[in-house]
C-alpha atoms as one frame of an Amber mdcrd trajectory, in Angstrom:
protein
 -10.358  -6.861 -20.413 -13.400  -8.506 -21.536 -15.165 -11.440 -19.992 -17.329
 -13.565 -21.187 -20.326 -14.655 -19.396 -21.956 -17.561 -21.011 -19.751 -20.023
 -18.912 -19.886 -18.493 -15.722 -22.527 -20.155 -12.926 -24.670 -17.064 -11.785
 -27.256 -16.800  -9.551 -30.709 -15.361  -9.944 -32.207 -12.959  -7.383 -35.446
 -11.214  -7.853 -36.591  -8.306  -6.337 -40.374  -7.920  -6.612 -40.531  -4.135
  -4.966 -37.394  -2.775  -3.825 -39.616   0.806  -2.678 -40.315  -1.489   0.228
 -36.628  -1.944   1.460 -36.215   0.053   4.761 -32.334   0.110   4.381 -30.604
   2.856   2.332 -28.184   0.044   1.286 -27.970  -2.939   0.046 -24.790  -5.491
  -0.189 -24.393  -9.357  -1.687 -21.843 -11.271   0.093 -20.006 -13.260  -2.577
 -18.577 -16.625  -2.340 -14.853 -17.166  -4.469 -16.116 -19.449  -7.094 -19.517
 -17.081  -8.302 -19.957 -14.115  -9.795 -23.353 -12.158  -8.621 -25.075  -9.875
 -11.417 -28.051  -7.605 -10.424 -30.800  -7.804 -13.551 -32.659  -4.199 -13.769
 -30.315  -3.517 -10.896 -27.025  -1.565 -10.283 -23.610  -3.859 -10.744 -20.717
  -2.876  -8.857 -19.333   0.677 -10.537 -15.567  -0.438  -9.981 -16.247  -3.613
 -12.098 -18.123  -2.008 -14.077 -15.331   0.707 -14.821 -13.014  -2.199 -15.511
 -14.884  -3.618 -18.282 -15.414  -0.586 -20.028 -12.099   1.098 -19.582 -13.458
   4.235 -18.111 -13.439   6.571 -14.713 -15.897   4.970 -12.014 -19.614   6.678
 -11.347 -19.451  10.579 -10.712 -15.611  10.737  -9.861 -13.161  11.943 -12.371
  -9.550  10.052 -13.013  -7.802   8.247  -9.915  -4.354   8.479 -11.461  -2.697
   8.757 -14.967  -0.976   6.166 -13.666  -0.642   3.802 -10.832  -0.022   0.128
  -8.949  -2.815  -1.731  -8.639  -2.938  -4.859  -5.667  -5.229  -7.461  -6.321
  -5.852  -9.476  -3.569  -4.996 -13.348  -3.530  -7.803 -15.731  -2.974  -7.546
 -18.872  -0.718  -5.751 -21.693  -2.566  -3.625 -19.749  -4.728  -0.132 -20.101
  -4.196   1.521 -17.206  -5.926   4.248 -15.459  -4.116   2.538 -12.715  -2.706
   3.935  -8.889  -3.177   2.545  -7.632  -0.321   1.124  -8.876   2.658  -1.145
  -6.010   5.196  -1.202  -5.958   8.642  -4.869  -8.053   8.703  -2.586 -10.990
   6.729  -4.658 -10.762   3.605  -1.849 -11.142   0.421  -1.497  -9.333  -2.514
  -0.017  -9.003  -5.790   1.221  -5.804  -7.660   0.251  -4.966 -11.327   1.428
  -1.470 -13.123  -1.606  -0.017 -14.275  -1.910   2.861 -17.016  -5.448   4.436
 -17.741  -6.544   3.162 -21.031  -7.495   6.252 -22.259  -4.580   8.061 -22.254
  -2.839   5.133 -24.377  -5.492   5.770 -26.543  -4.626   9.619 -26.407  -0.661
   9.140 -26.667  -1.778   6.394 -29.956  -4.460   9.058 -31.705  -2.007  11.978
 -31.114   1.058  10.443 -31.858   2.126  12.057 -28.565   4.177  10.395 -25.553
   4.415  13.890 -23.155   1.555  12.910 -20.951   1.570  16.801 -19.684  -0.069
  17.575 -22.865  -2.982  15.383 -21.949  -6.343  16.201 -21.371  -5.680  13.990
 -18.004  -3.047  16.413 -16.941  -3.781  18.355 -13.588  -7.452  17.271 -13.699
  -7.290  13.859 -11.743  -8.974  13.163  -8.372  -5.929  14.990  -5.963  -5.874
  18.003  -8.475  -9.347  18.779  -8.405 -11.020  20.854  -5.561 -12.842  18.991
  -3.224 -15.568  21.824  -2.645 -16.646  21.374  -6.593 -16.905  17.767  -6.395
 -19.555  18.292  -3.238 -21.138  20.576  -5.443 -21.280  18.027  -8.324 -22.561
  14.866  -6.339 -25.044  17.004  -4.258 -26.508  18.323  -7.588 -26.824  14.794
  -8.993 -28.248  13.577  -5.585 -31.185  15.067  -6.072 -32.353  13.035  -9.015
 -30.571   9.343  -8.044 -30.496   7.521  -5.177 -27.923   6.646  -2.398 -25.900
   4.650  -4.980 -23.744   7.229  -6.328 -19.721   7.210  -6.532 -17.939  10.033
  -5.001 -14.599   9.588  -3.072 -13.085  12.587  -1.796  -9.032  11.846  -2.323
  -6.734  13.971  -0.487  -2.936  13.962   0.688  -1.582  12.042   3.862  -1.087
  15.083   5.806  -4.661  16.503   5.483  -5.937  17.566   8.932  -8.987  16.393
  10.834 -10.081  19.204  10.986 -10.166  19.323   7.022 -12.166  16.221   6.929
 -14.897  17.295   8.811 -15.292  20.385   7.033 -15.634  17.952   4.071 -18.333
  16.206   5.516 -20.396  18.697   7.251 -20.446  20.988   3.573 -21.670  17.416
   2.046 -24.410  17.056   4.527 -25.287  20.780   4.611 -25.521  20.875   0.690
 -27.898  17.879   0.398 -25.269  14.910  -0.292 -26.988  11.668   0.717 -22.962
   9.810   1.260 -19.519  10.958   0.584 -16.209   8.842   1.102 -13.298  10.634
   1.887  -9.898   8.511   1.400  -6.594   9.775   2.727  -3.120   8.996   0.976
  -1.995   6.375   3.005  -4.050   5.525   5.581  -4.633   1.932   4.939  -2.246
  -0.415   3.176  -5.255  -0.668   0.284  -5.901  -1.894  -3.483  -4.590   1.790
  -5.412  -0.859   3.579  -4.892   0.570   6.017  -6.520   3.254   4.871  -8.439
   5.954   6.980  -6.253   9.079   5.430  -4.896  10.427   7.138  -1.200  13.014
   9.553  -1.880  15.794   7.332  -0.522  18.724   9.818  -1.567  17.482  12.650
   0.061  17.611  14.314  -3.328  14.905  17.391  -4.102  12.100  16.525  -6.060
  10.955  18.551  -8.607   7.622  19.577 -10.527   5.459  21.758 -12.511   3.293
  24.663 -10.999  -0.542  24.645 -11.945  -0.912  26.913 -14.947  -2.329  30.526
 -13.687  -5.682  31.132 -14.863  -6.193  34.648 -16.586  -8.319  35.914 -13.733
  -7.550  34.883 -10.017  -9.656  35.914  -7.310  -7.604  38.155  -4.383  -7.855
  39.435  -0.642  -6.780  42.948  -0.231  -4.772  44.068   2.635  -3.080  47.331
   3.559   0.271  47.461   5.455   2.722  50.035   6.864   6.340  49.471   5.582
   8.748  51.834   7.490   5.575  54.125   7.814   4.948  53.808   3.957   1.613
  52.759   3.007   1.439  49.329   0.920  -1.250  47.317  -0.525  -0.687  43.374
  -0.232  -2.622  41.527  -3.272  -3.097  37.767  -2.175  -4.063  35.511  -5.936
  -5.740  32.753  -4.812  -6.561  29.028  -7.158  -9.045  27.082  -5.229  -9.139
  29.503  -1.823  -5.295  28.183  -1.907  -2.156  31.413  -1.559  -0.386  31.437
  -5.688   0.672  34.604  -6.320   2.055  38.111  -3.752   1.842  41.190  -5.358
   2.736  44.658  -3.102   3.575  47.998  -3.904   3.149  51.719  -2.191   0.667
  52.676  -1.656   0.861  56.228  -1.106  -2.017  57.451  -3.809  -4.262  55.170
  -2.468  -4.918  54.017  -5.898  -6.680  51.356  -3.335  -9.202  51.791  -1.293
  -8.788  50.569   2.092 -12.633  49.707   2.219 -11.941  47.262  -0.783 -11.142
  43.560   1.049 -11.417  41.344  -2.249 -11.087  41.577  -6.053  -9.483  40.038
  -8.861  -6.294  40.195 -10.894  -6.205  39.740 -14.274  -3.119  39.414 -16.531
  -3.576  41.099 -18.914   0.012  40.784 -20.893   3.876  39.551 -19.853   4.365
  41.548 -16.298   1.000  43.426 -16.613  -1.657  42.983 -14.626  -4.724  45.178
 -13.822  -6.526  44.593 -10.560 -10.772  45.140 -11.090 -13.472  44.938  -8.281
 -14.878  41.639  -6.999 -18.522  42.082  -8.345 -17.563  43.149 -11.702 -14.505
  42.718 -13.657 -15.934  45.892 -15.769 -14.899  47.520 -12.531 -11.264  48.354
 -13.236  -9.207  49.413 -10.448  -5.764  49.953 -12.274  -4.640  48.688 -15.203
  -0.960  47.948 -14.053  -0.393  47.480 -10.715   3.215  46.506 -11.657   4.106
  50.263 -11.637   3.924  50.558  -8.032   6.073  47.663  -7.335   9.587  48.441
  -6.646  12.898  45.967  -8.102  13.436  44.455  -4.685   9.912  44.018  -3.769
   9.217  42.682  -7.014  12.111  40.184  -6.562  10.884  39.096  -2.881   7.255
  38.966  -4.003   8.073  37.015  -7.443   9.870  34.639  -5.392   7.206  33.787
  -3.020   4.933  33.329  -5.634   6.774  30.813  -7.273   7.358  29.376  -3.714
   3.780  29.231  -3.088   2.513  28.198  -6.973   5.083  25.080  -6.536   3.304
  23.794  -3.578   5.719  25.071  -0.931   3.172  25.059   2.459   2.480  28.742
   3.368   3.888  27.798   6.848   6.929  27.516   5.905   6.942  30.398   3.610
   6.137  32.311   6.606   8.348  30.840   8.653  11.408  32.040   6.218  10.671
  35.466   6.187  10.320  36.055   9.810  13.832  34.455  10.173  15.115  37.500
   7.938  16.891  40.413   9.399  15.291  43.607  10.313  12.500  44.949  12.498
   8.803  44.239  12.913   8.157  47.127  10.187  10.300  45.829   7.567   8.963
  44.783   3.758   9.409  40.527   4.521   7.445  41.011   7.892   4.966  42.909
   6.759   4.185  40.590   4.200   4.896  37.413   6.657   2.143  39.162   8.621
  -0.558  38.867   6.012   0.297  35.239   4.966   0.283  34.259   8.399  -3.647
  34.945   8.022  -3.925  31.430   5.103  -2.362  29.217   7.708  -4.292  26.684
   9.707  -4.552  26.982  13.628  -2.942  24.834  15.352  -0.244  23.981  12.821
   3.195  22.721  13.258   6.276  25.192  12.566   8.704  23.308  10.716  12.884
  23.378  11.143  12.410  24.873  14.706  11.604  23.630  18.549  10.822  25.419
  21.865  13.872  27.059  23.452  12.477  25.824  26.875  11.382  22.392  26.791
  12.663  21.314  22.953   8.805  20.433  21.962   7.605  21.101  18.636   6.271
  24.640  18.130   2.814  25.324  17.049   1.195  28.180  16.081  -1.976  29.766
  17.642  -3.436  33.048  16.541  -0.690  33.669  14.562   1.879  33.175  17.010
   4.508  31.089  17.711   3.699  28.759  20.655   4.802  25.777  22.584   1.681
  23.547  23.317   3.729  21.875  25.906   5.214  24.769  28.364   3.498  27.575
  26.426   6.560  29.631  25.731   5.873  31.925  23.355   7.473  34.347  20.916
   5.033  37.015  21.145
């Protein structure tokens, strides 16, 4: 979209020393028949985003793809496509990020997985780097800077001001955080509501060739195991445990990494130094059935099933507190967040939800407990 400015009415407005504005912001109110333009000034980023086809300020990619609602002005008649709950109207356009067009065009290529895009738009990336990011930048620019923290409906409050206090601690001078869904907005994803109840299905994020891992050690039927924990972006991907009993590692050791190495091998080196190699095939501790349980859970966790309910699975197997799935049910337990909801279950007392504290099963309403 181009527009051309030579017939558009614009007003002038000069500022002679801005050093002596004592406001860290500054906003133009803007009738609906002007367009306001800042000379040897900063322009709106969205517009200027739109004009030039690219990502907005500091923040990478909203969506590959989305619906975009542009809001209809006073006088226009159209047939609004959706009206929010402060009776403002608004009309839906499919939007698809030039740039990828011009990827699919250059490559000849319409499998948008393949794209550069892929994975790496604003609810993919790790909210801790982009702090990092904007803080770094702050340091040189001003208050006007970009940076919109996106992150999925369910997100807890707690979450959010974890977000903000590691902004303000690492020298951000603003951050926006947006959650999925909490205001009938301009941007949606492009999802319909799965109407038919059917299962939805998607791609794990690709394994890196060196994760990061906590180390625990576990008694299985009074057989000593080690419990790997791979971990993308401080998030549970991968399980590996096997015996234990040559204490190949040391109980001392509390983090390292794991590094594949080839198909079904992977060596496990210290956490200050990958030089630092531990074993070069921990796979030759694991057992068949462990290996099965273990692979499974990864895939579980890899494909975005929430560690809760992971959890929540194995300790509804058969078999006593020292058995393989409880063991490792105990050590998972430690990634989930206080205070959450158990899923598929209520109180036997009362028939409240079930929460857990301290990594126990609890009613928040009667306190029955399971421990």
């Amino acid at each position: 979209m181009i527009i051309d400015l030579t017939d558009i009415e614009y007003e002038y407005i000069e500022v002679s020393n801005i050093s002596k504005c004592n406001i860290d912001a500054m906003d133009i109110e803007v009738d609906k028949v002007h367009y306001y333009i800042l000379e040897n000034g900063i322009i709106s980023h969205n517009s200027i985003s739109l004009l030039t086809q690219t990502t907005s300020g500091i923040e990478p990619l909203y969506s590959m793809f989305y619906n975009r609602r542009k809001k209809i002005t006073e006088g226009d008649n159209s047939t609004p496509d959706f009206v929010d709950t402060n009776g403002d109207k608004y009309k839906n356009f499919k939007v698809f990020h030039p740039k990828l067009k011009d990827w699919q065009k250059i490559c000849n290529n319409d499998d948008i997985s393949q794209s550069p895009y892929y994975k790496s738009c604003a609810y993919d990336i790790c909210w801790k780097n982009r702090v990092i990011l904007q803080a770094t930048a702050n340091k040189f620019i001003d208050h006007s800077i970009s940076s919109t923290i996106n992150l999925p409906s369910d997100v807890s409050v707690e979450d959010v001001k974890t977000i903000y206090e590691t902004a303000y601690s690492s020298g951000c001078k603003g951050i926006t955080v947006y959650r999925d869904g909490c205001r009938s907005g301009i941007l949606i994803n492009d999802s319909k509501p799965n109407k038919d109840n059917s299962i939805q299905y998607h791609d794990a994020p690709k394994r890196p060739k060196k994760l990061p891992c906590d180390i625990f050690h576990v008694s299985v039927k009074g057989t000593p195991y080690f419990v790997l924990v791979g971990k993308l972006n401080e998030n549970p991907y991968e399980v590996f445990a096997g015996e234990d009993k040559d204490n190949i590692i040391s109980k001392s050791l509390k983090g390292g990494s794991i590094i594949k190495k080839a198909r079904g091998q992977y060596c496990i080196s210290e956490e200050s130094d990958d030089e630092k190699v531990i074993h070069n095939n921990i796979s030759t501790y694991i057992g068949e059935d462990y290996e099965a349980i273990t692979r499974l859970i990864s895939s579980n966790l890899r494909h975005g099933c929430n560690v809760n309910f992971v959890v929540h699975q194995l300790e509804k197997t058969r078999g006593d507190f020292m058995s393989f799935s409880k063991a490792i049910a105990r050590v998972l337990k430690k990634y989930i967040k206080e205070g959450e909801a158990v899923s598929g279950e209520e109180c036997p007392q009362c028939g409240e939800k079930l929460i857990r504290v301290e990594g126990c099963v609890r009613c928040k309403s009667c306190s029955w407990s399971k421990c």
